[in-house]
LOTORDO-136743 format. One record per residue: residue number from 1; residue in three letters; x, y, z of N, C-alpha, C, O, CB in turn. Coordinates in nm, 2 decimals. Glycine has a CB too. Example, Ala and Ser with C-alpha at 12.3 -4.5 7.8 and 13.67 -1.06 7.14 Angstrom:
<atoms>
1	ala	1.32	-0.57	0.78	1.23	-0.45	0.78	1.32	-0.33	0.78	1.42	-0.33	0.85	1.13	-0.45	0.90
2	ser	1.28	-0.22	0.71	1.37	-0.11	0.71	1.29	0.00	0.79	1.34	0.11	0.80	1.41	-0.06	0.57
</atoms>
This chain:
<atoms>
1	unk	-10.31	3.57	-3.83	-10.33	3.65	-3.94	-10.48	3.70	-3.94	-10.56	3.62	-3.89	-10.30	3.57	-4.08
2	unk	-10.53	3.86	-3.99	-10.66	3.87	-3.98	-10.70	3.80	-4.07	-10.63	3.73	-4.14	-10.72	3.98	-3.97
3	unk	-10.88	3.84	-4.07	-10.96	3.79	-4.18	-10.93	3.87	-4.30	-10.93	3.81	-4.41	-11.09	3.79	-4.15
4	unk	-10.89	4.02	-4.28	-10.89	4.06	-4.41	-10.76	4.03	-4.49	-10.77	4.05	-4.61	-10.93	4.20	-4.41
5	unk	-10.67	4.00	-4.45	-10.57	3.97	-4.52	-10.54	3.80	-4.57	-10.58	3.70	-4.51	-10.45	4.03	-4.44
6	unk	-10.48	3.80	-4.66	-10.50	3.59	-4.70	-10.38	3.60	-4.72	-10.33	3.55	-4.62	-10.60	3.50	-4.86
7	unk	-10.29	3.64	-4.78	-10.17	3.63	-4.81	-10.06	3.68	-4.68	-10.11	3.77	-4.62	-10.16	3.72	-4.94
8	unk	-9.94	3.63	-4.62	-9.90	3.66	-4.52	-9.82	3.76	-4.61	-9.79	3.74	-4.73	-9.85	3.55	-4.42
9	unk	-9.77	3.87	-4.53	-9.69	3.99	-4.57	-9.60	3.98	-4.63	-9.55	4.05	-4.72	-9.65	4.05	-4.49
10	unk	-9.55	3.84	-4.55	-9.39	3.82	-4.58	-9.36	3.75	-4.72	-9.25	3.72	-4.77	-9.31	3.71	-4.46
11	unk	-9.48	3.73	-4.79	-9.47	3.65	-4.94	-9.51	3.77	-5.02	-9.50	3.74	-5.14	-9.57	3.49	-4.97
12	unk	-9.56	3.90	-4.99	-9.60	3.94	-5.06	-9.45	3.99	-5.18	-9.35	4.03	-5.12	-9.70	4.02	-4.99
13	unk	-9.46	4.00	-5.30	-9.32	4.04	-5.37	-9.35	4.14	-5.47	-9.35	4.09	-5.59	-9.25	3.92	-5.44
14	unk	-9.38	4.29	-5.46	-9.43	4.35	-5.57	-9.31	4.45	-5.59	-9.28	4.51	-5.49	-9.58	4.41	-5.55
15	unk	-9.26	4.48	-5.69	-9.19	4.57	-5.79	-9.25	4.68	-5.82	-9.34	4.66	-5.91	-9.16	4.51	-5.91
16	unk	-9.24	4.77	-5.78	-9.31	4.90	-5.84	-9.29	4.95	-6.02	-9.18	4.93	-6.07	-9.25	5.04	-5.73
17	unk	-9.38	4.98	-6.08	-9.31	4.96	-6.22	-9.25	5.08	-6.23	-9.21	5.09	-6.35	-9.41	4.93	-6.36
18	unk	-9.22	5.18	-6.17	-9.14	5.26	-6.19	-8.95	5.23	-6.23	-8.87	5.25	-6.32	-9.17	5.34	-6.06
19	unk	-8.96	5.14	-6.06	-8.83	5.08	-6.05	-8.82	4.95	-6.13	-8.71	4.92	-6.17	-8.80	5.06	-5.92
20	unk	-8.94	4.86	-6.14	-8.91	4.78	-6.30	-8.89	4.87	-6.44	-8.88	4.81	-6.54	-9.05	4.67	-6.33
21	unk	-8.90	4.95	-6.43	-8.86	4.99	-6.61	-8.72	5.08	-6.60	-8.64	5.08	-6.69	-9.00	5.10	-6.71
22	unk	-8.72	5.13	-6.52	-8.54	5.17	-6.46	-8.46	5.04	-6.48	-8.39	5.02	-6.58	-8.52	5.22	-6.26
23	unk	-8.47	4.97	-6.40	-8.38	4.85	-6.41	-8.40	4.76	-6.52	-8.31	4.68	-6.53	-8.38	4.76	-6.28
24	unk	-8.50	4.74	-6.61	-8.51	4.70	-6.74	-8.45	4.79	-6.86	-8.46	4.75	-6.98	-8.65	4.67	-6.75
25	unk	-8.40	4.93	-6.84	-8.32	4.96	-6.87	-8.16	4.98	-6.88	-8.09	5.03	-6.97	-8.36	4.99	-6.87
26	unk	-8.15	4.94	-6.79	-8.00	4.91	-6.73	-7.92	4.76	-6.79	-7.98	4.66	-6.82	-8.02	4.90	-6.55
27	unk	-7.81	4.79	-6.79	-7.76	4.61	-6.88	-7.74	4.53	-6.74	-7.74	4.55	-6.62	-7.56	4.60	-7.01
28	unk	-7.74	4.44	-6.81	-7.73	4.28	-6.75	-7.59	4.34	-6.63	-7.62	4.36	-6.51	-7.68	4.12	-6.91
29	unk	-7.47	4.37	-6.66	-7.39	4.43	-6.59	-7.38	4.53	-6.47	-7.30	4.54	-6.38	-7.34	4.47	-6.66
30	unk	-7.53	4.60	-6.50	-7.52	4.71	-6.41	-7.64	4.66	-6.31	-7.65	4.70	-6.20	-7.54	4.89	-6.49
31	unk	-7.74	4.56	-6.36	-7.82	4.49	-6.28	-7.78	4.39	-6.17	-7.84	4.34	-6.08	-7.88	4.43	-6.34
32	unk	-7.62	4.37	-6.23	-7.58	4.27	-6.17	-7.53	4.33	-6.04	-7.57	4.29	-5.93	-7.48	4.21	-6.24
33	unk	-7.44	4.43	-6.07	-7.35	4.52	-5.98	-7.43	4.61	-5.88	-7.37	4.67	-5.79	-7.26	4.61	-6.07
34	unk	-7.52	4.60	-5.90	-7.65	4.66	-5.83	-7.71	4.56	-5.73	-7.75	4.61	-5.62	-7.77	4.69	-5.94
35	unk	-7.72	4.41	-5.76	-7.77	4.31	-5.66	-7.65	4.27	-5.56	-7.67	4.21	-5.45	-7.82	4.18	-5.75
36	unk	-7.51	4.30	-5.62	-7.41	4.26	-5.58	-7.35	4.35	-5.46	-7.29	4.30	-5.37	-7.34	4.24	-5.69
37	unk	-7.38	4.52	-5.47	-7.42	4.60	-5.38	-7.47	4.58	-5.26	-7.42	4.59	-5.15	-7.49	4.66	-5.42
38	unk	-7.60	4.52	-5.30	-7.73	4.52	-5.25	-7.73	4.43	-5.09	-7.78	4.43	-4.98	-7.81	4.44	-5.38
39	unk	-7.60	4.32	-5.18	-7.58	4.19	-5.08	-7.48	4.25	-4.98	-7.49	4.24	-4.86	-7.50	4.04	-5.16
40	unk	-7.40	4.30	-5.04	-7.28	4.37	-4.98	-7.32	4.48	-4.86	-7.25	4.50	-4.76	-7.21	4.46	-5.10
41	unk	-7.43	4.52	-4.89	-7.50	4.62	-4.78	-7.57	4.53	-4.69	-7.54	4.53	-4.57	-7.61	4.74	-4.83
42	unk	-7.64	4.46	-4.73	-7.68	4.35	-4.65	-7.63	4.31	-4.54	-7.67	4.31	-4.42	-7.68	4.28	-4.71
43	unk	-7.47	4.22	-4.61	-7.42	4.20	-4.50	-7.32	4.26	-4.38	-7.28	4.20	-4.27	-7.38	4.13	-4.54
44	unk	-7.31	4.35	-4.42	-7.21	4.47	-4.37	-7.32	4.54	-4.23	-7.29	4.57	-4.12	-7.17	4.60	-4.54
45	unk	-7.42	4.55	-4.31	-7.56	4.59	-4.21	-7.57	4.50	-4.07	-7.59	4.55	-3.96	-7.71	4.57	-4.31
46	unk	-7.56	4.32	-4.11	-7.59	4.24	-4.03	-7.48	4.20	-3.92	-7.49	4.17	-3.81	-7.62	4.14	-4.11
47	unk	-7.38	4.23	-4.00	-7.24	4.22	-3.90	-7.23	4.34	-3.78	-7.19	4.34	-3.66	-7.10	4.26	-4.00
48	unk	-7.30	4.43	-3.87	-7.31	4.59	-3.78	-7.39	4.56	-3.66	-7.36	4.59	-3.55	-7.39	4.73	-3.86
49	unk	-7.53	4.48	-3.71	-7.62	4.47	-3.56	-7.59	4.36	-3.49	-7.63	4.38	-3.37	-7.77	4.45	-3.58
50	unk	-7.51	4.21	-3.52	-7.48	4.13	-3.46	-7.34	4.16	-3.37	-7.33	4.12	-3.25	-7.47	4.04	-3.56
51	unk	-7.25	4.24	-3.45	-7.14	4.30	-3.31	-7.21	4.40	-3.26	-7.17	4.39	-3.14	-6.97	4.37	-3.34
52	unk	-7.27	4.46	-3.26	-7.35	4.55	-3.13	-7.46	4.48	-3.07	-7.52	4.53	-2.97	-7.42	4.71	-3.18
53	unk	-7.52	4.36	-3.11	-7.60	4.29	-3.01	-7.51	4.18	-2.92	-7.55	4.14	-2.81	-7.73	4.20	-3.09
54	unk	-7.38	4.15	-2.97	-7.33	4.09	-2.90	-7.17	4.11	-2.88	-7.10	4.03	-2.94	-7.37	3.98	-2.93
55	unk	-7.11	4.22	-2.79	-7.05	4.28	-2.82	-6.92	4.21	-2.76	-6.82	4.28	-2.75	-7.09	4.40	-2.80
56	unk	-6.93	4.07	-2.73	-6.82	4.00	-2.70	-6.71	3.90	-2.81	-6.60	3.85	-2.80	-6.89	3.92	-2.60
57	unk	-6.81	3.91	-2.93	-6.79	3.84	-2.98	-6.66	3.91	-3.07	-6.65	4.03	-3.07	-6.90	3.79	-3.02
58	unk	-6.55	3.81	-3.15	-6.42	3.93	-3.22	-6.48	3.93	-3.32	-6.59	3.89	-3.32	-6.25	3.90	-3.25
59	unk	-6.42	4.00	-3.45	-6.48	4.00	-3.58	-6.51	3.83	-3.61	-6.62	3.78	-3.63	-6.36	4.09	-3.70
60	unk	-6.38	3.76	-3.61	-6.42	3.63	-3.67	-6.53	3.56	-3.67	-6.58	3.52	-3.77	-6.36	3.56	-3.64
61	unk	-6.57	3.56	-3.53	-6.70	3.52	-3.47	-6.78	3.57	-3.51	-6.88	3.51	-3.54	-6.72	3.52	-3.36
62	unk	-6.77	3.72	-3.52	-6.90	3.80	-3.62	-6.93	3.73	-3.76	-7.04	3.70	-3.81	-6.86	3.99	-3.66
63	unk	-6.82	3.72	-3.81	-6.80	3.67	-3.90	-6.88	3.52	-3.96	-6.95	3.48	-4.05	-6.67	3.67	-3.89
64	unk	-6.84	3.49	-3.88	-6.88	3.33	-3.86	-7.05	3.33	-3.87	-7.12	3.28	-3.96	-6.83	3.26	-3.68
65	unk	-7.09	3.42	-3.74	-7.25	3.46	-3.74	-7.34	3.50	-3.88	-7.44	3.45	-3.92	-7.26	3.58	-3.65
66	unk	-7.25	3.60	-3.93	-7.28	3.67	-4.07	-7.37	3.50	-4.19	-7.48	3.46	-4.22	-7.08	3.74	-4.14
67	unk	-7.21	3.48	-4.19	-7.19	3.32	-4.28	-7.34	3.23	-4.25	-7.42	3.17	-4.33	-7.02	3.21	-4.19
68	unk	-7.35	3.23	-4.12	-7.44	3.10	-4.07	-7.58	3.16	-4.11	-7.67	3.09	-4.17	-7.44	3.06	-3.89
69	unk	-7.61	3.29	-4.08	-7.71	3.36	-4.12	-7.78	3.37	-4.24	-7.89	3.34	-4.27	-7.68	3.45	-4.09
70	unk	-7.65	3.42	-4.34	-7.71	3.43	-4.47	-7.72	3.31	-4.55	-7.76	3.30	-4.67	-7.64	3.53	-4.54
71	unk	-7.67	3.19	-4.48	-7.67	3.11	-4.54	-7.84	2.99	-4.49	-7.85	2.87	-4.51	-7.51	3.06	-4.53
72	unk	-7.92	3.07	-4.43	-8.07	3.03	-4.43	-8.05	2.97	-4.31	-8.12	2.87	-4.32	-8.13	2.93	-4.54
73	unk	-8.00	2.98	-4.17	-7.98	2.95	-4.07	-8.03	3.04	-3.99	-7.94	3.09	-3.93	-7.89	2.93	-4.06
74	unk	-8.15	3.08	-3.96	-8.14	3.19	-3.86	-8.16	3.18	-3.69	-8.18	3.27	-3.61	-8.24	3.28	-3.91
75	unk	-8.15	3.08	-3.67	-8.12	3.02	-3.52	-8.19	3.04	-3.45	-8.18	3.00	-3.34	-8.02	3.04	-3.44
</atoms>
């Protein structure tokens, strides 16, 4: 890490208040369905780069990878 930075990148967590007062307008339902998206792209994304990095594997096994992954495993 340089000197000029103290905080490592990867903790940094800032919300732009644009998009905090959008989604503080939105109900609890549509915040939800929005995170629930969110995950959904996620994983769909990870499956996408895990069968094209490893293109032997069948879906299940993609599958399997997905699972192990998001579940704080990253091997």
């Amino acid at each position: 890490m340089s000197a000029e930075r103290s905080v490592p990148v990867e903790r940094i967590e800032v919300v732009d208040a644009t998009v905090a007062r959008v989604l503080r307008a939105k109900s609890g339902m549509e915040r939800l369905r929005l995170a629930h998206e969110a995950w959904e792209l996620a994983r769909d994304r990870l499956a996408a780069y895990i069968a094209a990095r490893r293109p032997a594997l069948g879906p299940d096994e993609v599958a399997r990878e997905v699972a192990r992954r998001l579940a704080h495993d990253a091997g």
